[in-house]
C-alpha positions as CSV (number, residue, x, y, z in Angstrom):
1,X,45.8,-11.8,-73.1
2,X,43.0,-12.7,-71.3
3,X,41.6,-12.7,-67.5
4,X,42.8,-15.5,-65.1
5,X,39.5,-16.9,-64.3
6,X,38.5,-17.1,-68.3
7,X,41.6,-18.8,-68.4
8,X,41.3,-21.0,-65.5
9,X,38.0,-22.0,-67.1
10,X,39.5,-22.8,-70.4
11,X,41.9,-25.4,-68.8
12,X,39.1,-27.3,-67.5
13,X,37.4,-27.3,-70.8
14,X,40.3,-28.7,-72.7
15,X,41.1,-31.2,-70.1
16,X,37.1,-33.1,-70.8
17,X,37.3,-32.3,-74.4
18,X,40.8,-34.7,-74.4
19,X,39.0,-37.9,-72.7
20,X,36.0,-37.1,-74.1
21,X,37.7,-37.2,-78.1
22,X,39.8,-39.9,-77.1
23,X,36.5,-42.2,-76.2
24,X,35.3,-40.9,-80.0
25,X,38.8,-41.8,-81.6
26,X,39.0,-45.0,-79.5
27,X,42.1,-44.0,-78.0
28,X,42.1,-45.6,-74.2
29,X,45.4,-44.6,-73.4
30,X,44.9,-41.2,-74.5
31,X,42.3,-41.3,-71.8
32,X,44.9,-42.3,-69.0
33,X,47.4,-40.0,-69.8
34,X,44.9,-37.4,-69.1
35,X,44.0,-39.4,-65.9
36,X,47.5,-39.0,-65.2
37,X,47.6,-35.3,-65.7
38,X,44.3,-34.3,-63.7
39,X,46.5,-36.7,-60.8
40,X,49.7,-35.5,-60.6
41,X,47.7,-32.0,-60.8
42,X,46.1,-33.1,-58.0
43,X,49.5,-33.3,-56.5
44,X,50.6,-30.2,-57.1
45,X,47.3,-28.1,-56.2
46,X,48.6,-29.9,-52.4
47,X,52.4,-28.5,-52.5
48,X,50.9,-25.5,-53.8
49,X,49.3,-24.7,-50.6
50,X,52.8,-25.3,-48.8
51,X,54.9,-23.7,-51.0
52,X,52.8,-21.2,-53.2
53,X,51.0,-19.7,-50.5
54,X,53.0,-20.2,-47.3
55,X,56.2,-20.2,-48.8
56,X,57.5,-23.5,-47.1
57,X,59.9,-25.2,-49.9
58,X,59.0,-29.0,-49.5
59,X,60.8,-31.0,-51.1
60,X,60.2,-34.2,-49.2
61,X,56.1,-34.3,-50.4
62,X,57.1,-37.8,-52.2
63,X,56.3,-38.9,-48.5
64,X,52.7,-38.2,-48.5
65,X,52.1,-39.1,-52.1
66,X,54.0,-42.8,-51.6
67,X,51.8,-42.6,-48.1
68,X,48.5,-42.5,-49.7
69,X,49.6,-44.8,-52.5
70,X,50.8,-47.7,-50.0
71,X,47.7,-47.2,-47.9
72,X,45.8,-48.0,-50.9
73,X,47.9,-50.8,-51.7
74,X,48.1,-52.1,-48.4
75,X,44.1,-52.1,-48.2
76,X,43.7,-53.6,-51.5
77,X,45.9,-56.1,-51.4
78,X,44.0,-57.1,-48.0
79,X,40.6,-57.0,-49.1
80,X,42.3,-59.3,-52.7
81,X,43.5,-62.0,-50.8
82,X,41.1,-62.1,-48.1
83,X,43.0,-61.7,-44.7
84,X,43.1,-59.5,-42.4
85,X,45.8,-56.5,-41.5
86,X,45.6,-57.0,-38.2
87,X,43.6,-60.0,-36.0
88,X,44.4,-58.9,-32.1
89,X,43.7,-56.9,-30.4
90,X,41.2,-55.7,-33.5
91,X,40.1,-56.7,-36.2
92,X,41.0,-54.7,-38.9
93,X,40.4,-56.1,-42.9
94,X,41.3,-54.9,-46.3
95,X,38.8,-53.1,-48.5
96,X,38.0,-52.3,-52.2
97,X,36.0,-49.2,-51.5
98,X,37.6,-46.0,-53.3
99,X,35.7,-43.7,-50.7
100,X,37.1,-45.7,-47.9
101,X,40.7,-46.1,-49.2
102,X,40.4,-42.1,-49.9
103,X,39.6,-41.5,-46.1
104,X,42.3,-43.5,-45.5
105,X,45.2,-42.6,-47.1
106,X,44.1,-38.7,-46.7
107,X,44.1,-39.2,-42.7
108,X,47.5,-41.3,-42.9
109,X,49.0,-38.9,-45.1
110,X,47.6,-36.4,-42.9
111,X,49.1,-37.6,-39.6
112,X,52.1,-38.1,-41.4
113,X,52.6,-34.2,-42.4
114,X,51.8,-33.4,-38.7
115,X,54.9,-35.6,-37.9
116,X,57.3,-34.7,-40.6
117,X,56.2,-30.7,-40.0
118,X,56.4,-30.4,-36.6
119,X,60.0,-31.1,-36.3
120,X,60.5,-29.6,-40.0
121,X,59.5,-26.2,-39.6
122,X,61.6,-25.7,-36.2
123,X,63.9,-24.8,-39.1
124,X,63.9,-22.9,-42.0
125,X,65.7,-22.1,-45.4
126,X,67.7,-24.7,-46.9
127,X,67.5,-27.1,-43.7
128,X,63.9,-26.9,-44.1
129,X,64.4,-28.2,-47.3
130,X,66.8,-31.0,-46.5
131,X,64.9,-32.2,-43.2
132,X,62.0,-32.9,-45.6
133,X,63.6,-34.2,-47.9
134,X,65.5,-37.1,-45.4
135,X,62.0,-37.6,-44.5
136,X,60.8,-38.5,-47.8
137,X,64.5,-40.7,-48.4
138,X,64.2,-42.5,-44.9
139,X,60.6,-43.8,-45.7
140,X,61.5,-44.5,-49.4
141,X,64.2,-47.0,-48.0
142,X,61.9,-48.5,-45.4
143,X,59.7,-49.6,-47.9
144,X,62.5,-51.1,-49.7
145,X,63.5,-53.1,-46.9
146,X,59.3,-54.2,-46.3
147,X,59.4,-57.7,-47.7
148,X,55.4,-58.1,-46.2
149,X,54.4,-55.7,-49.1
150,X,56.7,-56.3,-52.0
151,X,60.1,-54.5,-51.1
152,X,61.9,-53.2,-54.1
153,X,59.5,-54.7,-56.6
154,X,56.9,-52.7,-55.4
155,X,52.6,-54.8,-55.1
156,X,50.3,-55.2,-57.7
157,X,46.8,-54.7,-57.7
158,X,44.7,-57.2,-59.7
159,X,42.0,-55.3,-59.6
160,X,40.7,-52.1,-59.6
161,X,39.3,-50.7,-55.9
162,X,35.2,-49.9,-56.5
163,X,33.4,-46.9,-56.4
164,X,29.5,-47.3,-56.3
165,X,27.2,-47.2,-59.3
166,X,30.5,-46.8,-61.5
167,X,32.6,-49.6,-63.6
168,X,36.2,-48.0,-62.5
169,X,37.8,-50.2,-64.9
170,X,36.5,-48.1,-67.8
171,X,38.8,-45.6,-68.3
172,X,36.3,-42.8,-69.1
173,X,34.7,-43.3,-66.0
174,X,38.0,-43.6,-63.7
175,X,39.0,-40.2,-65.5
176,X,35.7,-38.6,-64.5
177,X,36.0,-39.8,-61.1
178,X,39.9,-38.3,-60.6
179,X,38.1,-34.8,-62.7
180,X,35.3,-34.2,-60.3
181,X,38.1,-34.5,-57.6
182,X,40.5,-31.8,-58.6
183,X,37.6,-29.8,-59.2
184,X,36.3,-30.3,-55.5
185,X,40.0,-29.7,-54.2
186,X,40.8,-26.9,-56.7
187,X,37.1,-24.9,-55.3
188,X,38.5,-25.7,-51.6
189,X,41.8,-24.5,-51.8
190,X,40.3,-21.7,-53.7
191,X,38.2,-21.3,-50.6
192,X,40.7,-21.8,-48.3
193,X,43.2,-18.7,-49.7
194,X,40.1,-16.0,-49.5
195,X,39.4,-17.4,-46.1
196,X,40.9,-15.5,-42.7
197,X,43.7,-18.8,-42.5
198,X,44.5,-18.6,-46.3
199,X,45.1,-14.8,-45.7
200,X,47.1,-15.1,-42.2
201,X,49.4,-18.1,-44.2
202,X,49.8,-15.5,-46.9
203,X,50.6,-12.6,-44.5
204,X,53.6,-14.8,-43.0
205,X,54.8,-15.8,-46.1
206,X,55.0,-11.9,-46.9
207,X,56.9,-11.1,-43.6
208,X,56.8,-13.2,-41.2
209,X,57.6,-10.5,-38.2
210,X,54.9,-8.1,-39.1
211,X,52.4,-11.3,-39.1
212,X,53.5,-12.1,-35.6
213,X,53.2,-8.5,-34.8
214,X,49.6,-8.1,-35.2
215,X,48.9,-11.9,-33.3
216,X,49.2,-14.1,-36.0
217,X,50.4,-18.0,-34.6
218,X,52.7,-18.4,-37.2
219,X,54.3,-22.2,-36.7
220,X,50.6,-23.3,-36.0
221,X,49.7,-21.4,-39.7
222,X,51.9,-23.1,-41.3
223,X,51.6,-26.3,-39.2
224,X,48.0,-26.6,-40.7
225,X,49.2,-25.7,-44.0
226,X,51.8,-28.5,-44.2
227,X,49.1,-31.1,-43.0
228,X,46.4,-29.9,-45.5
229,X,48.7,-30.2,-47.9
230,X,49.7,-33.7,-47.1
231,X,46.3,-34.6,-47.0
232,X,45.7,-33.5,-50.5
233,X,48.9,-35.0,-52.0
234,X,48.1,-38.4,-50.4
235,X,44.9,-38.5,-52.2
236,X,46.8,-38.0,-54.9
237,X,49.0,-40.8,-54.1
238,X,46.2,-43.2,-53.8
239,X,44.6,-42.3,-56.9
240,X,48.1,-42.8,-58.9
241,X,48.3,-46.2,-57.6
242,X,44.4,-47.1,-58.3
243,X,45.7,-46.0,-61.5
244,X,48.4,-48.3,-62.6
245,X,47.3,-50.9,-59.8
246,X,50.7,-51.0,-58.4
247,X,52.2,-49.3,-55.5
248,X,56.4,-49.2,-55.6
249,X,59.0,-47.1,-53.0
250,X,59.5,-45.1,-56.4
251,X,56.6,-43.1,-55.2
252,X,58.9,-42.1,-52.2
253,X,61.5,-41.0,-54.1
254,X,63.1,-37.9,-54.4
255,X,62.4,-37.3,-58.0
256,X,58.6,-38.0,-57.4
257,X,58.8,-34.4,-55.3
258,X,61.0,-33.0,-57.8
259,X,58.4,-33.7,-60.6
260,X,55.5,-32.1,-58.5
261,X,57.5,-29.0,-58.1
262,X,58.2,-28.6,-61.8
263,X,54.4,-28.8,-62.2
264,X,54.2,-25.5,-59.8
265,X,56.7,-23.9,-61.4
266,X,55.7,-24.2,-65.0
267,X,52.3,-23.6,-64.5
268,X,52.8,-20.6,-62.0
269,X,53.7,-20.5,-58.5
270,X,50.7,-19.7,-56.2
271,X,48.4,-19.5,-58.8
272,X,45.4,-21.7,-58.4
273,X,45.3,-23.1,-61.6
274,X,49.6,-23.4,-62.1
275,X,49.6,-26.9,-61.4
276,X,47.0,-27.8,-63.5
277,X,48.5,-26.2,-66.4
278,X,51.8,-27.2,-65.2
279,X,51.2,-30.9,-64.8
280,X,49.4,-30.9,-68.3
281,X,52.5,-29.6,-70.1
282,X,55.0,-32.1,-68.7
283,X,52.7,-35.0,-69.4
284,X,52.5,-33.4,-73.3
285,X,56.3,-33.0,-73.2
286,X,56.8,-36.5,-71.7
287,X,54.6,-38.5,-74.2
288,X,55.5,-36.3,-77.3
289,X,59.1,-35.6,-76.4
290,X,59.7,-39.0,-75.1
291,X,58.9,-40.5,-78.0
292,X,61.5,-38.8,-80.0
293,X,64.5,-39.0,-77.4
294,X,65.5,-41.0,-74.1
295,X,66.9,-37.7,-73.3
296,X,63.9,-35.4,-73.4
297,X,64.6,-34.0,-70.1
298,X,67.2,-32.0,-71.7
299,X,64.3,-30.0,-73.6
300,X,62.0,-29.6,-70.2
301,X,64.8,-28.0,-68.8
302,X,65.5,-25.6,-71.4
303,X,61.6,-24.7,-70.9
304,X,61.9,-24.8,-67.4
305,X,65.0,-22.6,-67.3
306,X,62.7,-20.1,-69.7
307,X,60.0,-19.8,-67.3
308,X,61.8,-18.9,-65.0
309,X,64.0,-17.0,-66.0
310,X,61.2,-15.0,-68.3
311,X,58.1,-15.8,-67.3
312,X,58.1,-15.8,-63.0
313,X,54.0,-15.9,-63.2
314,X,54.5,-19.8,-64.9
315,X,52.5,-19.6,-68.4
316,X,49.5,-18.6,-66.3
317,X,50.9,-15.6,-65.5
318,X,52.5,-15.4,-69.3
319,X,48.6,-15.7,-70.6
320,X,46.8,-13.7,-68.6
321,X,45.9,-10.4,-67.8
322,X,47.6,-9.4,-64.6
323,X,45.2,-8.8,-61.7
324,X,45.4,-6.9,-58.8
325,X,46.0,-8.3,-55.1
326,X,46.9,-12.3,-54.3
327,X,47.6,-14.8,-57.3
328,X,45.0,-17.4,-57.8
């Protein structure tokens, strides 16, 4: 077994060394599916804040990711067909600019969570869970209804949004971009849970009546909590869509959040590195296991009823050494 941060390290290393052999091998779609996996761990690293640290069992985060993804697509398709998104009273236009979309979809996301979480966390338990995930249902079936931007069969992308001085259409380079991402996010959050805030969120998930005895503005915690975590998930979202250049109200659905907590879970709850790890595996276990059976499902949940059931750190925890004080 081994130290948590030598292991932490470790997963970074193998997740260049797979893009980086793929390029050698001249294996492209190697290359995405590890663009995939840095994404969705990008994802997860977001609900992680929510639910790993403050204890807040989301299961309506579908709605920031499809958020983020539709204001990409929404700008794209704009700035592709050259008119405007809105004319009066301003003038607002499209744009192919990955920095700009980012801003974007991380503020709407953003202002999103700040909706969905200030009438969420008036409750708690299992109507938490069910309030967010109506959320996540109602905007899934708005988007099937939005005829402007596809409906049901979703918007295509033609082509892929720009980032300066790099080709994003090489898939080498897109990866790099979505890497050096996760690792900015990852060193924040990691930030963020030694910081006073990361400590007060982790006090109220402990008990939540001994945080408000000592002055600790609980609902406001976990308030900001929710809506940093929608912020990161929506970036997510965007990046997913730059992806596969195609935004669909699949990325509002239910499962999408059920995926993203299955990356938490197998890689380790609260654990900084968990849904790295954990996003990794099921993209290993969907392209090798998929390939072999329609019903590969059947054998995630057999793993995923083993980690939990024998292995409540995720296979971070299983791997490493255990360390003293707060996970991650």
């Amino acid at each position: 077994m081994m130290q948590e941060r030598t292991l932490n390290l470790i997963v970074l290393v193998l997740l260049v060394l797979v893009p980086v052999y793929a390029v050698f091998t001249d294996e492209p779609f190697t290359i995405t599916l590890a663009t995939r996996a840095v994404i969705f761990a990008l994802a997860g690293v977001g609900l992680n804040i929510a639910l790993g640290q403050g204890g807040l069992v989301s299961f309506g985060h579908a709605a920031f990711f499809g958020m983020g993804g539709y204001a990409m697509g929404i700008l794209a398709s704009h700035a592709q067909s050259y008119t405007p998104i809105m004319q009066s009273p301003f003038l607002i236009e499209g744009t192919n600019s990955m920095p700009v979309i980012w801003l974007v979809a991380s503020i709407a996301s953003a202002l999103l969570a700040l909706l969905i979480g200030a009438l969420s966390l008036r409750t708690s338990g299992v109507y938490f869970i069910m309030v967010t995930l109506a959320f996540g249902q109602m905007f899934y079936y708005f988007t099937i209804s939005w005829p402007a931007y596809g409906g049901e069969d979703g918007l295509s992308i033609y082509v892929r949004n720009q980032f300066p001085g790099l080709n994003t259409l090489d898939p080498i380079q897109f990866f790099g971009i979505c890497f050096v991402i996760l690792c900015a996010v990852l060193f924040l959050v990691d930030r963020l849970n030694k910081s006073p805030f990361g400590l007060a969120l982790n006090g109220a998930h402990q008990n939540e009546e001994r945080a408000l005895t000592v002055g600790i503005n609980v609902p406001r915690v976990r308030l900001v909590a929710f809506v940093i975590s929608g912020a990161i998930t929506g970036l997510a979202g965007a990046l997913f869509a730059d992806l596969n250049r195609f935004v669909s109200p699949t990325m509002f659905s239910w499962q999408i959040s059920g995926e993203i907590m299955i990356f938490i879970i197998l890689g380790g709850v609260a654990r900084l590195f968990g849904p790295v790890v954990g996003a990794a595996v099921y993209i290993m276990l969907e392209h090798f296991l998929g390939g072999l059976s329609d019903y590969w499902f059947i054998y995630l949940g057999a793993i995923l009823l083993f980690v939990v059931l024998f292995a409540k750190g995720g296979i971070i925890g299983a791997l490493s050494k255990k360390e003293h004080g707060r996970a991650g």
